[in-house]
C-alpha positions as CSV (number, residue, x, y, z in Angstrom):
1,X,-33.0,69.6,3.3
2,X,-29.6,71.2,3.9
3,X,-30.1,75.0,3.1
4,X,-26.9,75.0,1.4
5,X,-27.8,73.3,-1.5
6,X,-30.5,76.1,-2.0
7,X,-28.7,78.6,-3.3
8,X,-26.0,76.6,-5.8
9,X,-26.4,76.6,-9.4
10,X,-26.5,73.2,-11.0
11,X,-22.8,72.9,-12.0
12,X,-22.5,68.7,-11.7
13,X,-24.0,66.2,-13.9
14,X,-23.2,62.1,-12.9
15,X,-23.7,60.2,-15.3
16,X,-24.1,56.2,-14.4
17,X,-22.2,54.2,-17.1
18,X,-21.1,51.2,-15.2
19,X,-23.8,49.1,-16.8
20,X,-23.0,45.9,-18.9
21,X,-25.6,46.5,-21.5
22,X,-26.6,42.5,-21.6
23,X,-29.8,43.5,-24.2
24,X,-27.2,44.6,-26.4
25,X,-25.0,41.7,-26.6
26,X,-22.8,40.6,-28.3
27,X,-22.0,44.2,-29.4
28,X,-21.6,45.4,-25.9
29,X,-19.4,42.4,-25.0
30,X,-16.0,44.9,-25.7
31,X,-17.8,47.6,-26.3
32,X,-19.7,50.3,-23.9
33,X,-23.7,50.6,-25.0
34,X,-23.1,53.9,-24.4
35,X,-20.7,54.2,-27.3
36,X,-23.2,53.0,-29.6
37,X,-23.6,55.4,-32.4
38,X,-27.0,57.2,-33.5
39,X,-25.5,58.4,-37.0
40,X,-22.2,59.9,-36.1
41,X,-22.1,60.2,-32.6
42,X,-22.1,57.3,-29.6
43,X,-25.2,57.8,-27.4
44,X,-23.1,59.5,-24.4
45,X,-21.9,62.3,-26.4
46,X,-25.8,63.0,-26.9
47,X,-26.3,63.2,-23.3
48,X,-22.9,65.5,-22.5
49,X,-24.2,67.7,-25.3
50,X,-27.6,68.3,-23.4
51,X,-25.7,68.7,-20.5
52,X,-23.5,71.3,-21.3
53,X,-26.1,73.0,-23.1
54,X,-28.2,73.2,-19.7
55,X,-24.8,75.2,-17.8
56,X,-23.3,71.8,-16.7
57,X,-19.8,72.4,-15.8
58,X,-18.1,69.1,-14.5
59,X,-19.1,66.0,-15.8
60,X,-19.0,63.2,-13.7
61,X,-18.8,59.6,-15.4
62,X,-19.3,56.8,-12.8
63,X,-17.6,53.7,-14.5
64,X,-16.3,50.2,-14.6
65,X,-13.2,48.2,-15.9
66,X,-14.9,47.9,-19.3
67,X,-15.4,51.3,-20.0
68,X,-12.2,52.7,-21.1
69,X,-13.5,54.0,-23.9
70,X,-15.8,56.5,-22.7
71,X,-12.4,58.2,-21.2
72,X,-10.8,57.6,-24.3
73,X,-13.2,59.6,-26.2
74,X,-13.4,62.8,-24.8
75,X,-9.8,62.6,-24.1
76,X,-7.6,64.1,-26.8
77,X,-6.1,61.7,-29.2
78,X,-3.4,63.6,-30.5
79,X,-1.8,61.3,-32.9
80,X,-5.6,61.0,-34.7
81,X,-5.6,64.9,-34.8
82,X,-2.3,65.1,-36.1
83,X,-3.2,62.9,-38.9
84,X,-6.2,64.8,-40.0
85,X,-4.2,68.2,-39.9
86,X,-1.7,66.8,-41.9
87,X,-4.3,65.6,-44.6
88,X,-5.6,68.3,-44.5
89,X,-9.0,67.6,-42.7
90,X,-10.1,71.0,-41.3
91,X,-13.4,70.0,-40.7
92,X,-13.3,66.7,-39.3
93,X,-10.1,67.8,-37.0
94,X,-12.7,70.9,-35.6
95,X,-15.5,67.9,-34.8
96,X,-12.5,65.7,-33.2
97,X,-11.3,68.8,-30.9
98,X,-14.2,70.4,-29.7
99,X,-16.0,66.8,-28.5
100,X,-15.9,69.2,-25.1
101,X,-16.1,72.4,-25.5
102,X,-13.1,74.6,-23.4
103,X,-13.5,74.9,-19.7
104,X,-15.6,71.5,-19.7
105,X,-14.2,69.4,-16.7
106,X,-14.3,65.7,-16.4
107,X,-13.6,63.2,-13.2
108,X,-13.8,59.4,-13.7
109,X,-15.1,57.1,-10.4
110,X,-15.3,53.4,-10.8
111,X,-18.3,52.0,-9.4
112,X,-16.5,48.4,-8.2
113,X,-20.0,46.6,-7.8
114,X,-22.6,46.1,-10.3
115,X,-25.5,46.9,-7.1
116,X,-27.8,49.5,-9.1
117,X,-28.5,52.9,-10.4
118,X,-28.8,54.3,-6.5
119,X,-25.6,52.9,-5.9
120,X,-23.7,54.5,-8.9
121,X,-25.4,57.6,-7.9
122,X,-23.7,57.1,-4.3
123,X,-20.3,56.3,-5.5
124,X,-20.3,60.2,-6.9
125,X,-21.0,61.6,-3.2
126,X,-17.4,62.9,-3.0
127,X,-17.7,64.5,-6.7
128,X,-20.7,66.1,-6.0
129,X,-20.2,67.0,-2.6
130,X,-22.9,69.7,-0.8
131,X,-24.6,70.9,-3.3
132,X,-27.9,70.2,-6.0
133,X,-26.6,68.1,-9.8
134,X,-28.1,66.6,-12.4
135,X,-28.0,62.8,-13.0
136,X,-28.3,61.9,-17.0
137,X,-28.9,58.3,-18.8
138,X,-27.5,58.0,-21.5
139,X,-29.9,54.9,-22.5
140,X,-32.3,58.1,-22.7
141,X,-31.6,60.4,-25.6
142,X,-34.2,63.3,-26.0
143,X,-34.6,64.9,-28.9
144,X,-35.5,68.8,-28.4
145,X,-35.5,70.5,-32.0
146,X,-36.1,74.4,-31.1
147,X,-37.1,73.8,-27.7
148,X,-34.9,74.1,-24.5
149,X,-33.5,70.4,-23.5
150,X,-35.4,68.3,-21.1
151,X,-32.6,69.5,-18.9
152,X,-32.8,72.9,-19.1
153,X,-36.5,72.7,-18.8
154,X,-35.7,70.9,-15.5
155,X,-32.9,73.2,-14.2
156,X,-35.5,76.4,-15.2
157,X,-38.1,74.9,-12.4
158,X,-35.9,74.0,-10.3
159,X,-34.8,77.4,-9.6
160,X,-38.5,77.9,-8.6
161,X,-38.6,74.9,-6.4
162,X,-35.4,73.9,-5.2
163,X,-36.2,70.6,-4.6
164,X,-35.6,67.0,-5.8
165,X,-37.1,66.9,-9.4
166,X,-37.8,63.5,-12.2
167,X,-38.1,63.6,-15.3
168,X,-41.7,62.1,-16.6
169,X,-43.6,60.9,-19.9
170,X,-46.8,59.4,-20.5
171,X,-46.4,55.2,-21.3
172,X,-48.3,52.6,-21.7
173,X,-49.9,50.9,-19.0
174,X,-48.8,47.5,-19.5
175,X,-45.3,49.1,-19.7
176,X,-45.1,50.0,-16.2
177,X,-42.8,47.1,-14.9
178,X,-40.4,48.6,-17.2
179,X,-40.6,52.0,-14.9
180,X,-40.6,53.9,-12.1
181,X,-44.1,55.1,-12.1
182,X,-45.4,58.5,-10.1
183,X,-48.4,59.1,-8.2
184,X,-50.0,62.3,-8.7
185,X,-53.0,65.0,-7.8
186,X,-55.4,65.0,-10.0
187,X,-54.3,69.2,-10.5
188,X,-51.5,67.6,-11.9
189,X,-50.8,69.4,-15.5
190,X,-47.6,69.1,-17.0
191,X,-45.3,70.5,-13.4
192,X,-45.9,69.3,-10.0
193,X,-45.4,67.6,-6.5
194,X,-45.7,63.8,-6.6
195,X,-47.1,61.8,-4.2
196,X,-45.7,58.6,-4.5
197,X,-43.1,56.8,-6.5
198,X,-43.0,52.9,-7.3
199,X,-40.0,51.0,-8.8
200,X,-41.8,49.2,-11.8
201,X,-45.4,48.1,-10.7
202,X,-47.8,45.7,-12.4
203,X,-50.5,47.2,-14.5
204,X,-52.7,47.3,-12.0
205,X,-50.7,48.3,-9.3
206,X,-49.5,51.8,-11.1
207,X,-50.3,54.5,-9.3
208,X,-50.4,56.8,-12.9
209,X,-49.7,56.5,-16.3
210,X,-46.4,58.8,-16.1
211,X,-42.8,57.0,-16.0
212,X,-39.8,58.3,-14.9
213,X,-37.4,58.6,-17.5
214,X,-33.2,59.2,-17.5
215,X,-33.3,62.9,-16.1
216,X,-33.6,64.0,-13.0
217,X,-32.2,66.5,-10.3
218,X,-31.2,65.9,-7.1
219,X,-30.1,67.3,-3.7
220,X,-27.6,66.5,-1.5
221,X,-30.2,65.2,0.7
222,X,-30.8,61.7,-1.9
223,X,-27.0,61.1,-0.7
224,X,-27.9,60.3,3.3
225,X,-30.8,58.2,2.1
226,X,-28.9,56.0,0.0
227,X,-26.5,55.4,2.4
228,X,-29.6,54.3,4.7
229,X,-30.8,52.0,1.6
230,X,-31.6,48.4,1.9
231,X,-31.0,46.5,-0.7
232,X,-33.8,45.9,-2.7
233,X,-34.6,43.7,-6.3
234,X,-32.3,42.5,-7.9
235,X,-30.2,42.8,-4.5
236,X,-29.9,46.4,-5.7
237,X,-29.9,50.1,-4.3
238,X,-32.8,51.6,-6.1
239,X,-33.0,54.9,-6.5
240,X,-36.6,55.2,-6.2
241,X,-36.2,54.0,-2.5
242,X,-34.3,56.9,-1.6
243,X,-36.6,59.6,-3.7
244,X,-39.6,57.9,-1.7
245,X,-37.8,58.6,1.4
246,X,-37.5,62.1,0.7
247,X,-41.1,62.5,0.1
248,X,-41.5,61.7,3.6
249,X,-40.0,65.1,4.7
250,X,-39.6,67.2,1.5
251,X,-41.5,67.8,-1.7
252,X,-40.6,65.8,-5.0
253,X,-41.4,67.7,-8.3
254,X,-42.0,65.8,-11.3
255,X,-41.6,67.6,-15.1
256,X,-43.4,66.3,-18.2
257,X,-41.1,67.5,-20.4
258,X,-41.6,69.1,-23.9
259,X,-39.5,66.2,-26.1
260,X,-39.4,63.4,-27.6
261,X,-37.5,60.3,-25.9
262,X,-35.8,57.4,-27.1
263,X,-35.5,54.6,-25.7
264,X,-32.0,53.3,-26.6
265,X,-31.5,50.7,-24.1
266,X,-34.2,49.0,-26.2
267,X,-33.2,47.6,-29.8
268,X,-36.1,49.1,-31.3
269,X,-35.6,52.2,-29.6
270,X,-32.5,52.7,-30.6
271,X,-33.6,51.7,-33.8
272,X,-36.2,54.3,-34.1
273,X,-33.7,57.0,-33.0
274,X,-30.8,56.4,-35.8
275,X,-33.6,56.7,-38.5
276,X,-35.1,59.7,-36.6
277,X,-32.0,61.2,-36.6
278,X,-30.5,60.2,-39.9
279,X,-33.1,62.0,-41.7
280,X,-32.3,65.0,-40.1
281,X,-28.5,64.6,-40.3
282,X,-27.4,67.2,-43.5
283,X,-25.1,64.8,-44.9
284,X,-27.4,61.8,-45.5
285,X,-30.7,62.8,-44.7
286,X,-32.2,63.2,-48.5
287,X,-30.0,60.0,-49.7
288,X,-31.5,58.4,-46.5
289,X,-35.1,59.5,-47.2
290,X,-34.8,58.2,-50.8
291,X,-33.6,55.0,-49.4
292,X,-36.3,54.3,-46.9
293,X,-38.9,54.8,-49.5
294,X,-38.1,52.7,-51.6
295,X,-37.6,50.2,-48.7
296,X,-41.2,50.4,-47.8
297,X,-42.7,51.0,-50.8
């Protein structure tokens, strides 16, 4: 592990959003997934806003032709803002200008092949450059309440560990091909070294019961081994591949985070996660409630 990467804060999030979101179509045909509202706000802003809360500093989008949009919105729109002024829309010209709060950074690389999450992850190696960052799914959106974010759980250990670190929840077995799945010891509470890591397993084949899920933090180390990567399924770079080679020469930490996670690349997920969080959103939520009730009743 290059010692250099030991002693930087996590300042770099990369966010992979080069994806065509096919179990989303046709809404995703013109449109990112990640721009898919929950409520008010597309599923990427959900994912910036836990990163920025953690100390993230430069966000790091790694694209395709299709995603415009993601650019466009936290870009200023200044003819939309002068509209609102002029109507007098205090409030909704606040929301519009502080999507990114001041001193917020953001760098946009086009990932020009479609050849997996390990490969997006690559294309940011001259973003990221020598030093440790966090890699956020958007698909992923993790609800926190009072608690620290998944991420800032994550970040708090890894200044214990220094060390390449996943994210983890329980699942069900027979959803394990949907996964990367973690072997563990059997001391293995809630924080601790894995063992082994295996891109979507059968049921029987799972090493654990504990998935990876859209967080994780990295070193600069995961860069050399992707580059070393065969392609595997899907004629893909997988992620996992490198992590696994990693574990040969320096610990892997997984985090079962305090949270709850929603699936949002899955319909019901996502589906789950705009009635989750439109009853807690204070403009709807009671109307909401009432409406749901009476849906069900």
């Amino acid at each position: 592990m290059n010692k250099i990467s030991l002693v930087l804060p996590i300042r770099k999030a990369v966010f992979p959003v080069a994806g065509m979101g096919t179990r989303f179509l046709p809404a995703t045909k013109a449109n990112p997934k990640e721009m898919m509202p929950v409520v008010d706000k597309p599923l990427i802003q959900y994912a910036v806003e836990e990163a920025i809360k953690a100390g993230i500093e430069e966000l790091i989008f790694v694209t395709s032709s299709s995603k415009r949009a993601i650019e466009d919105h936290f870009d200023s729109n200044f003819e939309l803002e002068a509209n609102l002024e002029n109507q007098g829309k205090e409030e909704l010209l606040n929301i519009v200008r502080n999507i990114l709060p001041k001193g917020i950074s953001c760098l946009y690389i086009r990932q020009s092949e479609a050849l997996g999450l390990g490969h997006a992850i690559l294309c940011a190696k001259p973003a990221v450059g020598n030093e440790p960052f966090a890699v956020l799914l958007a698909d992923d959106l993790i609800s926190y309440e009072n608690n620290a974010s998944c991420l800032e759980q994550m970040i708090l250990k890894f200044q214990e560990v220094k060390s390449c670190m996943v994210a983890v929840e329980k699942i069900d077995p027979k959803d394990s091909v949907k996964y990367g799945i973690i072997g563990v010891s059997g001391s293995f509470s809630t924080f601790g070294q894995i063992h082994k890591i295996v891109e979507k397993p059968k049921m029987e084949l799972a090493p654990s019961n504990l998935g990876v899920v859209g967080r994780y933090i990295l070193t600069p180390e995961i860069f050399t081994q992707l580059e070393q990567a065969s392609f595997g399924t899907h004629n893909e770079i997988q992620l996992t591949d490198a992590i696994a080679s990693i574990m040969q020469k320096d610990p892997v930490y997984a985090l079962e985070f305090v949270g709850k996670r929603y699936d949002c690349g899955s319909k019901l997920g996502y589906l789950q996660a705009i009635v989750t969080y439109g009853l807690q959103h204070p403009e709807v939520a009671a109307e909401f409630k009432q409406y749901l009730n009476s849906t069900v009743s």
